[in-house]
Kinemage of the C-alpha trace (Angstrom):
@kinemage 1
@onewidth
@group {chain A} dominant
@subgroup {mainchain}
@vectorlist {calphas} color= white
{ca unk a 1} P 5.690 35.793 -22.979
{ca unk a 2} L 3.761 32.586 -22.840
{ca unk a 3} L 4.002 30.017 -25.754
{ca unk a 4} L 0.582 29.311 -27.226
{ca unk a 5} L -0.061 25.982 -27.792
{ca unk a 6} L -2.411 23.636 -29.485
{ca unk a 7} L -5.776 22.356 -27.960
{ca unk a 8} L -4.769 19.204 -25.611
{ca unk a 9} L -6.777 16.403 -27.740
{ca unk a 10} L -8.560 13.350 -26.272
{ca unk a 11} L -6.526 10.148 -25.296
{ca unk a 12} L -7.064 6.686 -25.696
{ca unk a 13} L -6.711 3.558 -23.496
{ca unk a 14} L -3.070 2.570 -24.602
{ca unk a 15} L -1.835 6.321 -23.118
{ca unk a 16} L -3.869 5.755 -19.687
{ca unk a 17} L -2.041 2.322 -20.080
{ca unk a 18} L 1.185 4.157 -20.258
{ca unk a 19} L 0.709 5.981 -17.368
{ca unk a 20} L -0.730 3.344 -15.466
{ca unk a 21} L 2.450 1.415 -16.099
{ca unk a 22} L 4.682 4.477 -14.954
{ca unk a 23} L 2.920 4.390 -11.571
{ca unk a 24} L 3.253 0.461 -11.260
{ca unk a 25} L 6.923 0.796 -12.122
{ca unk a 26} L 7.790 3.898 -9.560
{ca unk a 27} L 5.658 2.285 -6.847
{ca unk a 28} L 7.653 -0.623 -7.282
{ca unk a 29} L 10.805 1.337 -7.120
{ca unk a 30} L 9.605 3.448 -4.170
{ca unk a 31} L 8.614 0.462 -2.315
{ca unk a 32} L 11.650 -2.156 -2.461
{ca unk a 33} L 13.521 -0.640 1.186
{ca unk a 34} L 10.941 -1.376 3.470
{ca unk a 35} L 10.914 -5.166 3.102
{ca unk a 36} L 14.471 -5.296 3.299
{ca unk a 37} L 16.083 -2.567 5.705
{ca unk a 38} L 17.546 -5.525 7.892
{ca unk a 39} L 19.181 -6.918 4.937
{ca unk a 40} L 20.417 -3.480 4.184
{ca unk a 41} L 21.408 -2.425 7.731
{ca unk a 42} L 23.370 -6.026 7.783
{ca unk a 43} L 25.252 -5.459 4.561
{ca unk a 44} L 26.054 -1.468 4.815
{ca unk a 45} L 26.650 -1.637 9.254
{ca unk a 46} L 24.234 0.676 9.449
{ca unk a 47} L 23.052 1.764 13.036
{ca unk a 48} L 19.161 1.833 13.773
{ca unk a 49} L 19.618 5.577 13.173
{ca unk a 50} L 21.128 4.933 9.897
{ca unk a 51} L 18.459 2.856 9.338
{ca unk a 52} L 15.644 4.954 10.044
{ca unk a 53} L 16.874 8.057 7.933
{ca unk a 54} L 17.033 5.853 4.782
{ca unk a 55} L 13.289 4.966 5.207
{ca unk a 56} L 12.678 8.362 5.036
{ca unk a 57} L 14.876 10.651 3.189
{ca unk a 58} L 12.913 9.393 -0.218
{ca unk a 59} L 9.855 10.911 1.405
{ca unk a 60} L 10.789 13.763 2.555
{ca unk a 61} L 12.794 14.407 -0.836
{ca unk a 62} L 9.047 13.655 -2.435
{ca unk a 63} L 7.316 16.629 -0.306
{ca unk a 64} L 10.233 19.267 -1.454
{ca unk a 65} L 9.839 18.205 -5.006
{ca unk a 66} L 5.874 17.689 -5.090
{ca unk a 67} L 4.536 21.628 -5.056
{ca unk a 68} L 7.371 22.587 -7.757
{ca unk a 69} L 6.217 19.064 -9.960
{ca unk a 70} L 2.818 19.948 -9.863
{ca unk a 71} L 3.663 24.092 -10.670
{ca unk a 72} L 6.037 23.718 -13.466
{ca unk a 73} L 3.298 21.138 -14.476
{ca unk a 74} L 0.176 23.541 -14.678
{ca unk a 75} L 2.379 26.333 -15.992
{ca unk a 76} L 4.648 24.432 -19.166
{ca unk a 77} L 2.244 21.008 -19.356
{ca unk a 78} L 2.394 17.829 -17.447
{ca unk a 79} L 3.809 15.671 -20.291
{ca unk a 80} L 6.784 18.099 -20.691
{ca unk a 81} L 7.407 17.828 -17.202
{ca unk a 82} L 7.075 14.614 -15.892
{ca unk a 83} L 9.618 13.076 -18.684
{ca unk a 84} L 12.248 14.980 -17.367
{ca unk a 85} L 11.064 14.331 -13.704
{ca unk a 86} L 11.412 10.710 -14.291
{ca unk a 87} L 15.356 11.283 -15.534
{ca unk a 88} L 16.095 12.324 -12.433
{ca unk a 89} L 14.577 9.286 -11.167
{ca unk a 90} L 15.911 6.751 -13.328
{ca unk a 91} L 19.122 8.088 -12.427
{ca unk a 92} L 18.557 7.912 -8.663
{ca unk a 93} L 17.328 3.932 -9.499
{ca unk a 94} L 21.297 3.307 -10.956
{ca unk a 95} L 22.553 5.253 -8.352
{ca unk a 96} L 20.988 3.066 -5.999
{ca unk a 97} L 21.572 0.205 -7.666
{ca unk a 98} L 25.318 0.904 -7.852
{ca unk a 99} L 25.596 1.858 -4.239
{ca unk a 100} L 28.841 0.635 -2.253
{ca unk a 101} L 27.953 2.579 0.799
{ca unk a 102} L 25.538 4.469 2.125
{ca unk a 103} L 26.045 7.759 1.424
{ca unk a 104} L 25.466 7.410 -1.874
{ca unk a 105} L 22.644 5.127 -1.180
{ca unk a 106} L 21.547 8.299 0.273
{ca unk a 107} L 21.850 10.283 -2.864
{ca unk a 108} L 20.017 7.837 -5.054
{ca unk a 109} L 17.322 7.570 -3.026
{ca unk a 110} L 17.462 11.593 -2.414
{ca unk a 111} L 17.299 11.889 -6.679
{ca unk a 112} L 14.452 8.616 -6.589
{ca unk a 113} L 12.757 11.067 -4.053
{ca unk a 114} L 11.691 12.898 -7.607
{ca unk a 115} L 8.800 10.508 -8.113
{ca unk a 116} L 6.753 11.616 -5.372
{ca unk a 117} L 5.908 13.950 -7.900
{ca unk a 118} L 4.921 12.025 -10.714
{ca unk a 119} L 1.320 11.444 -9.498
{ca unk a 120} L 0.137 15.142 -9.672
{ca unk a 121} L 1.593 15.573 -12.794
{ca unk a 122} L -0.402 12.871 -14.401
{ca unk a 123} L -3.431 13.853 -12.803
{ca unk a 124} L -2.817 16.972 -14.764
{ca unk a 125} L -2.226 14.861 -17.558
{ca unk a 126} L -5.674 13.022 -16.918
{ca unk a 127} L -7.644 16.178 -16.424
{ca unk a 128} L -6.368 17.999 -19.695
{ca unk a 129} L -6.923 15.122 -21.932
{ca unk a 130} L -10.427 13.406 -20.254
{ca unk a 131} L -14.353 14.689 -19.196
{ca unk a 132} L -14.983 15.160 -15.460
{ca unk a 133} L -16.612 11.735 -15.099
{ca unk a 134} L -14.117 9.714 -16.859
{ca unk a 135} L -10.986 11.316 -14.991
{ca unk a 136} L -12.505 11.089 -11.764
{ca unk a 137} L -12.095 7.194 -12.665
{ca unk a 138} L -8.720 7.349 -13.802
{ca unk a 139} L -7.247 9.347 -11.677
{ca unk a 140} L -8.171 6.281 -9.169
{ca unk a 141} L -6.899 4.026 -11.279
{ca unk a 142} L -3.852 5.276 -11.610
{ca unk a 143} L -3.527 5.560 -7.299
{ca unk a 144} L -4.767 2.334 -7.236
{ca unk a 145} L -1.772 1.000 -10.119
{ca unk a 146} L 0.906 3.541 -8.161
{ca unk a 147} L -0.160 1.485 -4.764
{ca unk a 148} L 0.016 -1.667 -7.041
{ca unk a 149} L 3.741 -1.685 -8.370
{ca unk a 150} L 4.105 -0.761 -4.430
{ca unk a 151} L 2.940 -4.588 -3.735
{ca unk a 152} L 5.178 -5.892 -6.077
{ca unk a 153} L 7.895 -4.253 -5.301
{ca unk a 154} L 7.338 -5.249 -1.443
{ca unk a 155} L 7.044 -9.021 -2.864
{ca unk a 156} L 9.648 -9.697 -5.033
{ca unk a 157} L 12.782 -7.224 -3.352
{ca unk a 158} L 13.146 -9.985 -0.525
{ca unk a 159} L 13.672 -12.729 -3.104
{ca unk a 160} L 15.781 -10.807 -5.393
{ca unk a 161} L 18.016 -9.131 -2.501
{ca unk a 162} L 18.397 -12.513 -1.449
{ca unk a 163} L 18.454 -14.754 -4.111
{ca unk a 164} L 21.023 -11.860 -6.614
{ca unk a 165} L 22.017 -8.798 -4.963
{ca unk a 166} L 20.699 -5.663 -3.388
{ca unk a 167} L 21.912 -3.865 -6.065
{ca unk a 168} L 19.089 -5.667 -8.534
{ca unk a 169} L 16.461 -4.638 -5.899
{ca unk a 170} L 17.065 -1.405 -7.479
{ca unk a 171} L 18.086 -2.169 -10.649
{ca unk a 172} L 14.819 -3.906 -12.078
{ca unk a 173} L 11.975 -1.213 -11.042
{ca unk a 174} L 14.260 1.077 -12.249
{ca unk a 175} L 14.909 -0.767 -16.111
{ca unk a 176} L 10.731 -0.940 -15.799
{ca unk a 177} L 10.992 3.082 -14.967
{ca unk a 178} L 12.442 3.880 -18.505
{ca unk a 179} L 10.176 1.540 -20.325
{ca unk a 180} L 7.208 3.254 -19.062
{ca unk a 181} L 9.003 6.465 -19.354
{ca unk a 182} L 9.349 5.754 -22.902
{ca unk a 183} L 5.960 5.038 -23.481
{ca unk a 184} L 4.367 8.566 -21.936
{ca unk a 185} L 6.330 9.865 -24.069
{ca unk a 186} L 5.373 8.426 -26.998
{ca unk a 187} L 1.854 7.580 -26.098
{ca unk a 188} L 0.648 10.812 -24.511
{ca unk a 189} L -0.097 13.903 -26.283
{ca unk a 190} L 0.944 17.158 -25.008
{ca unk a 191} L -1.270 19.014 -23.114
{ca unk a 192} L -1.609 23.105 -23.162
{ca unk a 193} L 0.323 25.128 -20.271
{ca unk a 194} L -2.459 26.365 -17.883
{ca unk a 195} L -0.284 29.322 -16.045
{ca unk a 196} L 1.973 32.022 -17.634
{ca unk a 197} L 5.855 30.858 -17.491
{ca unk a 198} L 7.611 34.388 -16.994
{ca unk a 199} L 7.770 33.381 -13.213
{ca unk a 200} L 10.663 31.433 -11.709
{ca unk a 201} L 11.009 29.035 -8.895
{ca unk a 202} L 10.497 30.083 -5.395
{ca unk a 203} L 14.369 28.413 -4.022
{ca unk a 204} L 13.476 30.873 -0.670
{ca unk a 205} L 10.698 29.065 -0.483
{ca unk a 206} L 12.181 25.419 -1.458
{ca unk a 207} L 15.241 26.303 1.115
{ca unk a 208} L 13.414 27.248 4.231
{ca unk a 209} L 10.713 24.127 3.467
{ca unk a 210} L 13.470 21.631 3.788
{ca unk a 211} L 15.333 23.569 6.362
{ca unk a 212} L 11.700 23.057 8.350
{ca unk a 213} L 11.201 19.437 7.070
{ca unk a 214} L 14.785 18.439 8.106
{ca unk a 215} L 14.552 19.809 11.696
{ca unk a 216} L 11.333 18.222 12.228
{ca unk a 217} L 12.886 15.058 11.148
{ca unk a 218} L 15.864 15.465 13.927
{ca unk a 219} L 12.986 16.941 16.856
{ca unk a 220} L 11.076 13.529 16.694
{ca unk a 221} L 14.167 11.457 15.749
{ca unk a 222} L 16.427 12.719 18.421
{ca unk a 223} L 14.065 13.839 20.899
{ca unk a 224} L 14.365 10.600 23.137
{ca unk a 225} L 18.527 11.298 22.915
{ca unk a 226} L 18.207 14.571 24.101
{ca unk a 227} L 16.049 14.103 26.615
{ca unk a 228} L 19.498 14.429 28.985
{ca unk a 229} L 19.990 17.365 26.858
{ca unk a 230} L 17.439 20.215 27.390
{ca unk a 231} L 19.335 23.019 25.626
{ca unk a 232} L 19.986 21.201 22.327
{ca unk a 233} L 16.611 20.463 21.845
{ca unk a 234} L 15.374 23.227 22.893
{ca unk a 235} L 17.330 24.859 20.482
{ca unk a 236} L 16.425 22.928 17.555
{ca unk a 237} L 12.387 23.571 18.476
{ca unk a 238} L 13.471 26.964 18.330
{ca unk a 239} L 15.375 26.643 14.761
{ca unk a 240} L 11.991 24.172 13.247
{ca unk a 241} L 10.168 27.264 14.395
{ca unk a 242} L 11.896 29.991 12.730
{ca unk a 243} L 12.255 27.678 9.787
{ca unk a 244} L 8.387 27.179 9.877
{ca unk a 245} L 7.706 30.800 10.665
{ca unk a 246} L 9.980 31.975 7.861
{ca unk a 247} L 8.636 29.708 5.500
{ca unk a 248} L 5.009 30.365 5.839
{ca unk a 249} L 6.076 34.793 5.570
{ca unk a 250} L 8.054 33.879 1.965
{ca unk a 251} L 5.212 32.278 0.998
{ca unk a 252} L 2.715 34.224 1.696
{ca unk a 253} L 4.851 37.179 -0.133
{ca unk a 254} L 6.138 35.757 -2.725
{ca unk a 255} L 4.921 36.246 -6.304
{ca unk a 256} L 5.041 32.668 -7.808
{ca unk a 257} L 5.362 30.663 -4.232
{ca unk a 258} L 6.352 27.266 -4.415
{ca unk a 259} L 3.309 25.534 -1.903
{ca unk a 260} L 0.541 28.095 -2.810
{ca unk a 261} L -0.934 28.528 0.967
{ca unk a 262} L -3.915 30.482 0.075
{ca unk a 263} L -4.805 27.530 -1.722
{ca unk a 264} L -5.359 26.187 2.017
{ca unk a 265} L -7.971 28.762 2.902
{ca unk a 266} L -10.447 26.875 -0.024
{ca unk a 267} L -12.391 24.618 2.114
{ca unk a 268} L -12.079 21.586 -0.086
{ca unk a 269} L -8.403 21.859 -0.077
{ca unk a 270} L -7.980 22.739 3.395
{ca unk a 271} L -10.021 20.189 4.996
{ca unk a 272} L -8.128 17.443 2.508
{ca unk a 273} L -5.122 18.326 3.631
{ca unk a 274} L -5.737 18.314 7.228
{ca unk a 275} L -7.971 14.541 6.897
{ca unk a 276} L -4.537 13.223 4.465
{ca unk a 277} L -2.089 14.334 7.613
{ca unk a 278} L -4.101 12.376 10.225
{ca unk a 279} L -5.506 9.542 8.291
{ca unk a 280} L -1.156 9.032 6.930
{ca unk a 281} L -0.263 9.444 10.731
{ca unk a 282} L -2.556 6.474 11.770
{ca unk a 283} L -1.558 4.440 8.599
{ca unk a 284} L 2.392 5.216 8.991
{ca unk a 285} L 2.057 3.199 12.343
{ca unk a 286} L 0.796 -0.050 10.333
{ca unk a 287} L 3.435 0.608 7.916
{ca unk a 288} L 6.244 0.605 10.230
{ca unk a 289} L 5.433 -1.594 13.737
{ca unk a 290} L 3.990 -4.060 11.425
{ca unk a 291} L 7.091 -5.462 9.650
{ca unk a 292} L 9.102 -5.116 12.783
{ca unk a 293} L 6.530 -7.442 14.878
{ca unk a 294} L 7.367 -9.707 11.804
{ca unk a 295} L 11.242 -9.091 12.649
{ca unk a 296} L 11.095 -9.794 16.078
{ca unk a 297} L 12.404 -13.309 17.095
{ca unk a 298} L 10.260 -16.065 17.961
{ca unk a 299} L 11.437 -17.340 20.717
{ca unk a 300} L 9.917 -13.948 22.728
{ca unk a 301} L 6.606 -12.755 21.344
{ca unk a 302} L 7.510 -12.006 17.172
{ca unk a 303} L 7.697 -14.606 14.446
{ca unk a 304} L 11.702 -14.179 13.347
{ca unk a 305} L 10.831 -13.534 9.754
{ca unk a 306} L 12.949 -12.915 6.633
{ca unk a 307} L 12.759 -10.309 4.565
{ca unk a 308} L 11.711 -12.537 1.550
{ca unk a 309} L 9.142 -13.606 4.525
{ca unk a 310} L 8.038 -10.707 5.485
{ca unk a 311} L 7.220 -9.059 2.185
{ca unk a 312} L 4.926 -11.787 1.380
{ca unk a 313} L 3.269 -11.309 4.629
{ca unk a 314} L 2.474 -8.015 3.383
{ca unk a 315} L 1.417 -8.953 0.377
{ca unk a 316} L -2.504 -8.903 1.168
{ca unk a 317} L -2.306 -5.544 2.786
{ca unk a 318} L -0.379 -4.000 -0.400
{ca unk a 319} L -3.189 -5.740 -2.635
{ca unk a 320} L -6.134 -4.325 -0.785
{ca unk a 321} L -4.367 -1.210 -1.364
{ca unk a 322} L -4.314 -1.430 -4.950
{ca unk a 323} L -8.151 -1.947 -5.193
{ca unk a 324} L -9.064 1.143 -3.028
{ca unk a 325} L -7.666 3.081 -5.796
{ca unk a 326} L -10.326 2.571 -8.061
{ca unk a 327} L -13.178 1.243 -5.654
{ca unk a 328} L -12.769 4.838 -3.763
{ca unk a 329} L -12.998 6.997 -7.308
{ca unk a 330} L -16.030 5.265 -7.993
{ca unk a 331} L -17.716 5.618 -4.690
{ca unk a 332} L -17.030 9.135 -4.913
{ca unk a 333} L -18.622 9.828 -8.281
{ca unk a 334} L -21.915 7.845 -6.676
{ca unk a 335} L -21.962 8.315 -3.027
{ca unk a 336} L -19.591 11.485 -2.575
{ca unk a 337} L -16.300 11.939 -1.012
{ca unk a 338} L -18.071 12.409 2.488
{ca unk a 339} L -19.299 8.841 2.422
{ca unk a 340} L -15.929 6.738 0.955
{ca unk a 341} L -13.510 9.057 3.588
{ca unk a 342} L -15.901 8.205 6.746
{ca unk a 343} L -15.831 4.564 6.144
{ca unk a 344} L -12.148 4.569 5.382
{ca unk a 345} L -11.630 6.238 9.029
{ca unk a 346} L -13.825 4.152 10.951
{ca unk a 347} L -12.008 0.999 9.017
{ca unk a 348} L -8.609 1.896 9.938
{ca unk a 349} L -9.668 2.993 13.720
{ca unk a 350} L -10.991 -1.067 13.687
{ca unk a 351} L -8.059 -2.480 11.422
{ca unk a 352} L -5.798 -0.877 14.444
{ca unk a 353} L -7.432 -1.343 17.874
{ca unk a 354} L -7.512 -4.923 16.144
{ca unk a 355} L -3.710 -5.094 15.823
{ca unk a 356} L -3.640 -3.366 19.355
{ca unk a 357} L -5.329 -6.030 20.930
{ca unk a 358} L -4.529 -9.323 18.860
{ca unk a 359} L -0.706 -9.737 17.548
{ca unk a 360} L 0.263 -13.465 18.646
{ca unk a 361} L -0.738 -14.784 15.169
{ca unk a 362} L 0.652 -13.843 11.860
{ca unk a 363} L -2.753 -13.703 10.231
{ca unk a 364} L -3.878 -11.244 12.901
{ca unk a 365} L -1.392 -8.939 11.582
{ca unk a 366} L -1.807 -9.907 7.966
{ca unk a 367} L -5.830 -8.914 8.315
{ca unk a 368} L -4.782 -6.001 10.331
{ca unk a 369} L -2.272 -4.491 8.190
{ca unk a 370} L -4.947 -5.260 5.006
{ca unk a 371} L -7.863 -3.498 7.002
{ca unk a 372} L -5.772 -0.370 7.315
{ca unk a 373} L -4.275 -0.241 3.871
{ca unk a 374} L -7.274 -0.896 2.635
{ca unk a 375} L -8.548 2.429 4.646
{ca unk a 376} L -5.606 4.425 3.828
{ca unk a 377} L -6.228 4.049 -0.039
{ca unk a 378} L -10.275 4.395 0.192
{ca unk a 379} L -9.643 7.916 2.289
{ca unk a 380} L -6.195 9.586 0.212
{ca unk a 381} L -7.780 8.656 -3.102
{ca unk a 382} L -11.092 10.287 -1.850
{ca unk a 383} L -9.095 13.598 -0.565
{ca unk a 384} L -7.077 13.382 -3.521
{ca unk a 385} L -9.946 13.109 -5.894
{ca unk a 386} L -12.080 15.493 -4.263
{ca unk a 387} L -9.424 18.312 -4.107
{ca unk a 388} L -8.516 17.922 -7.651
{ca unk a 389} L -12.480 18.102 -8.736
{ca unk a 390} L -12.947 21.127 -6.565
{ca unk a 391} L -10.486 23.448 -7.613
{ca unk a 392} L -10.071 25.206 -11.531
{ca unk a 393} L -8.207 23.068 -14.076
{ca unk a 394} L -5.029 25.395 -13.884
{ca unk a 395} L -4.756 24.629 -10.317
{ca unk a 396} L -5.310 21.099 -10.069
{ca unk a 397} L -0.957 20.686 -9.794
{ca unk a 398} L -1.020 22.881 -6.999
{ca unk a 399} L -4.000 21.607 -5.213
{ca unk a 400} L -3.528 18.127 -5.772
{ca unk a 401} L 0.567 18.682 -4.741
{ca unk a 402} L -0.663 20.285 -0.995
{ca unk a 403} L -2.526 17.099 -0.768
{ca unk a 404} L 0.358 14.446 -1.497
{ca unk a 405} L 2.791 16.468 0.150
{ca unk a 406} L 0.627 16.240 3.728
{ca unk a 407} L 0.545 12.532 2.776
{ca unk a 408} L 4.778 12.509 2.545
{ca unk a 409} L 4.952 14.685 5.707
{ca unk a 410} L 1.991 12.671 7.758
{ca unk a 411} L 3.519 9.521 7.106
{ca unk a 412} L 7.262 10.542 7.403
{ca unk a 413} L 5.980 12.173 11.231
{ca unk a 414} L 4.316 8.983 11.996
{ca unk a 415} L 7.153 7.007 11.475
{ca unk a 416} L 8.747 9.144 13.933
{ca unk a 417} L 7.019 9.137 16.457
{ca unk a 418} L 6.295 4.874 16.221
{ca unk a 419} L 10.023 4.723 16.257
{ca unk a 420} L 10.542 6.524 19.306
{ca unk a 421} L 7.976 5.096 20.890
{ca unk a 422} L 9.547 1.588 20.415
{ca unk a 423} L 13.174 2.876 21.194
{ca unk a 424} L 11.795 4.514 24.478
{ca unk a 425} L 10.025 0.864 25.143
{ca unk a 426} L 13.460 -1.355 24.727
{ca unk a 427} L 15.030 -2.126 27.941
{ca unk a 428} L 18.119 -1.340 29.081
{ca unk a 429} L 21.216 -3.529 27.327
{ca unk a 430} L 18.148 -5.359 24.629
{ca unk a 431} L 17.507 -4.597 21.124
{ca unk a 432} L 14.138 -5.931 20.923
{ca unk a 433} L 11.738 -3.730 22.227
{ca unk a 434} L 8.861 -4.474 25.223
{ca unk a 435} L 5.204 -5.661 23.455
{ca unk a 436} L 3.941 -2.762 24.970
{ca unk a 437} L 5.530 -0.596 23.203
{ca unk a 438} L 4.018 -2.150 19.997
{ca unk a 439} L 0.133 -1.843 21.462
{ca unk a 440} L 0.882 1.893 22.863
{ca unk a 441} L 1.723 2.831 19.015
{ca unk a 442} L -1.522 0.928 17.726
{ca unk a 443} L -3.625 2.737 20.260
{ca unk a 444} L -1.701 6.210 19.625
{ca unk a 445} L -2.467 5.622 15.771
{ca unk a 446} L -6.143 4.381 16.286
{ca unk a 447} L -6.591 7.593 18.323
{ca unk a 448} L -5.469 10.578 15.948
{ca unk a 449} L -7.010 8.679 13.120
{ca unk a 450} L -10.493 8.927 14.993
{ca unk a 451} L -9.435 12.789 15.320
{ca unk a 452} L -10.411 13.023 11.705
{ca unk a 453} L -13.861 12.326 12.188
{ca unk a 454} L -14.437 15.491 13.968
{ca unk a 455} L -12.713 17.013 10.196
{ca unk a 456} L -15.133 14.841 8.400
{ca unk a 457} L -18.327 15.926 9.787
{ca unk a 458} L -17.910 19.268 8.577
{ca unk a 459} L -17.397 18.170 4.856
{ca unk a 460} L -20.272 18.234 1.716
{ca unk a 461} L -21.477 15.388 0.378
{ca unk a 462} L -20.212 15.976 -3.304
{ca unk a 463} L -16.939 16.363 -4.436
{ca unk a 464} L -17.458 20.461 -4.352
{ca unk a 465} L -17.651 22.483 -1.680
C-alpha cells in the first residue's frame, strides 16, 4: 500500500546551497586517493596491483549502488533516501580514516563507494521541488560543485597527508560530509514518492551485476599476467560472460529490476549512455597517465613530483571541471544538448592528441589535462541533463542512475586498459615504464573518444527526443 504524501513544495536558495555543499564535500572525499596513491602504496607496502584495485573499488562500489539510489529514490523520495545513503558514507570516511591496513582501507572505501549515488538522488530532489528551466540549471550546478569539492580534495590531500597524517586525508571531507548532511536534512523539504513501494530490491540482480563488474575488473587487470596462461583467462571471459548473460535475463524478467534495461531502448537514454561510456573511456586516460607522467623521475623523461606537487598540478584541470558544470546546463537550455556534447568531443580528441604529442613540459600537461576535463564535464553534464529532461519525473532516478553508472564503469575500464598498457610498456627488471607507452594510451583515448561522434550525429537538437 503506498503512503500518500503531501505536495513536494518549492525550495529556496539556502536548500540548493545545502545540496551544493553535500556534493563539494563528497567530491572532496571521493577525490583525496588519486593525488596520493604513492604515499599510500609507500606507507601500507602495497604492490602496483594493490595499488590499482584501491583506485577503483570506490567506483565500482558507486555503479552497484547507483540504480538501487536512484530506485528507492523515485519510489520512497530522494530526501528520505539520500540521508541515510550518506550514513553509510560518513561511516566509510572514519573507516578510512582509521585504517591500519589495507583491507580495511578497502572496506571504507567499499562503504564511501555509497556516494556515487548521491547525485541522482538530488537530481530527484531538484526536479520535485523546481520548474523545468530552473532545474535544468541546477542540476549543473550541482555537477559542476560535485566536480568542485573534487579539486579541492585533489589540492589539499597532498599537503595534509604530508604535513598530518593520511588518516586526516580522510578524516576532514568526511567531518564536511555530516555538516552538509545535516543541512539537507534540515534545509530540504520532503518530496512525494513517485513509484509504488510494495516491491523489493532486485539482490539477483545486484549479485550477478557485481559478479560481472568484478570479473571485468580481473579480465583487463590480469589479462597481461595471463597472457602465459590461456586457460585461466579463458575461463574467466567465459565466467564475465555468463555473469553478463545472466544478468541482462534477471533483468529483463524481473518485476522491480534493479538497472531498468528497457529504459535503454528510449533513444535519449540509450544514446547517453553509450556517448557517457566512450567520452569516460577517453577522459579515464587523462585521469590516470597524467599524474603518473608527473611521478616519473626527472632524470629520464617525467618531472619526479610529490604528491603535494602533483595535486596542485592538477589543480587547473579540476577547476575547468567545476565550470563545465554549469556552463554545459546552460548551453543546453539555449543551444541544445547536440551542440554542448559535440564540442566537448572534439575538445577532448584535441586536449589528447595534444598530450600525445607534447609531454616534456609540465604546462603541456597542465593545459592538456584542463582541455580534457574541461570536455569531460561539458559532455556528462549534457548526457546527464538531457536524459533526466527526456524521461517522466518518476523515472528521472532510474534514467539519470544508467547514465552515472556508464560513467563509473567507462572510467573504471579505462583505467584498465591505460594501466596495462603502461605495465606491458615497462622493460624488463624497470619500474618506470617506456614514453611510448604513455603516447600509445593518449592516442588509444583520442581514438574511442572520436568514436562518439559517429553516436552524436544521430542525436536531436533539444533536450527531447
Amino acid at each position: 500500500m503506498t503512503t500518500t504524501h503531501a505536495p513536494a513544495r518549492p525550495i529556496g536558495k539556502a536548500a540548493v546551497g545545502a545540496l551544493g555543499a553535500l556534493a563539494v564535500a563528497t567530491g572532496a572525499l571521493e577525490s583525496v586517493v588519486t593525488p596520493t596513491l604513492p604515499l599510500l602504496q609507500r606507507e601500507l607496502d602495497m604492490s602496483p596491483a594493490e595499488g590499482a584495485l584501491l583506485s577503483i573499488v570506490l567506483l565500482v562500489t558507486g555503479a552497484l549502488i547507483t540504480p538501487i539510489a536512484g530506485t528507492l529514490g523515485d519510489r520512497y523520495g530522494g530526501k528520505r533516501v539520500v540521508v541515510r545513503l550518506m550514513a553509510v558514507v560518513c561511516a566509510g570516511g572514519l573507516v578510512s580514516a582509521l585504517a591500519p591496513n589495507l583491507p580495511v582501507l578497502l572496506l571504507g572505501q567499499v562503504l564511501q563507494g555509497a556516494m556515487v549515488g548521491a547525485l541522482p538522488l538530488s537530481f530527484i530532489l531538484v526536479r520535485a521541488h523546481l520548474p523545468a528551466g530552473e532545474s535544468k540549471v541546477a542540476i549543473g550546478v550541482v555537477s559542476g560543485l560535485f566536480v568542485g569539492g573534487a579539486m579541492a580534495g585533489t589540492l589539499a590531500a597532498g599537503p595534509v597527508a604530508e604535513g598530518l597524517s593520511r588518516h586526516w586525508m580522510f578524516a576532514l571531507p568526511t567531518f564536511a560530509v555530516i555538516g552538509a548532511t545535516v543541512l539537507v536534512h534540515r534545509l530540504m523539504p520532503h518530496d512525494r514518492p513517485r513509484r509504488p513501494d510494495g516491491t523489493g530490491i532486485d539482490w539477483p540482480g545486484l549479485v550477478l551485476l557485481s559478479g560481472t563488474l568484478v570479473t571485468l575488473m580481473l579480465v583487463l587487470g590480469l589479462g597481461s599476467d595471463l597472457v602465459t596462461q590461456p586457460l585461466v583467462l579463458l575461463g574467466l571471459v567465459v565466467l564475465l560472460a555468463a555473469f553478463g548473460t545472466g544478468w541482462v535475463a534477471v533483468e529483463r524478467r524481473a518485476a522491480s529490476p534493479m538497472v531498468d534495461l528497457r529504459m535503454l531502448a528510449r533513444p535519449a537514454v540509450g544514446k547517453s549512455c553509450v556517448l557517457t561510456f566512450l567520452i569516460c573511456v577517453g577522459t579515464s586516460a587523462a585521469t590516470y597517465l597524467v599524474p603518473q607522467l608527473f611521478a616519473v623521475p626527472a632524470d629520464t623523461y617525467g618531472f619526479g613530483a610529490s604528491a603535494t606537487a602533483i595535486g596542485f598540478f592538477l589543480l587547473p584541470g579540476a577547476l575547468a571541471a567545476s565550470l563545465a558544470g554549469p556552463i554545459s546546463g546552460i548551453g543546453v537550455r539555449r543551444l541544445g544538448s547536440r551542440a554542448v556534447v559535440t564540442a566537448g568531443v572534439l575538445l577532448m580528441a584535441v586536449g589528447l592528441l595534444g598530450l600525445a604529442a607534447a609531454h616534456t613540459e609540465i604546462w603541456h600537461l597542465v593545459v592538456g589535462k584542463a582541455l580534457v576535463a574541461l570536455a569531460n564535464g561539458l559532455c556528462v553534464t549534457a548526457m546527464v541533463t538531457r536524459t533526466a529532461t527526456s524521461v517522466d519525473l518518476g523515472d528521472t532516478g532510474i534514467a539519470t542512475g544508467l547514465v552515472l553508472v556508464t560513467r563509473v564503469i567507462g572510467f573504471a575500464v579505462g583505467v584498465q586498459v591505460t594501466g596495462a598498457i603502461l605495465t606491458a610498456g615497462t622493460p624488463a627488471g624497470s619500474k618506470i615504464p617506456a614514453e611510448s607507452a604513455f603516447v600509445a594510451g593518449f592516442v588509444l583515448a583520442a581514438a574511442v573518444t572520436a568514436l562518439s561522434l559517429l553516436v552524436v550525429r544521430t542525436m536531436s537538437k533539444g533536450v527531447k527526443e
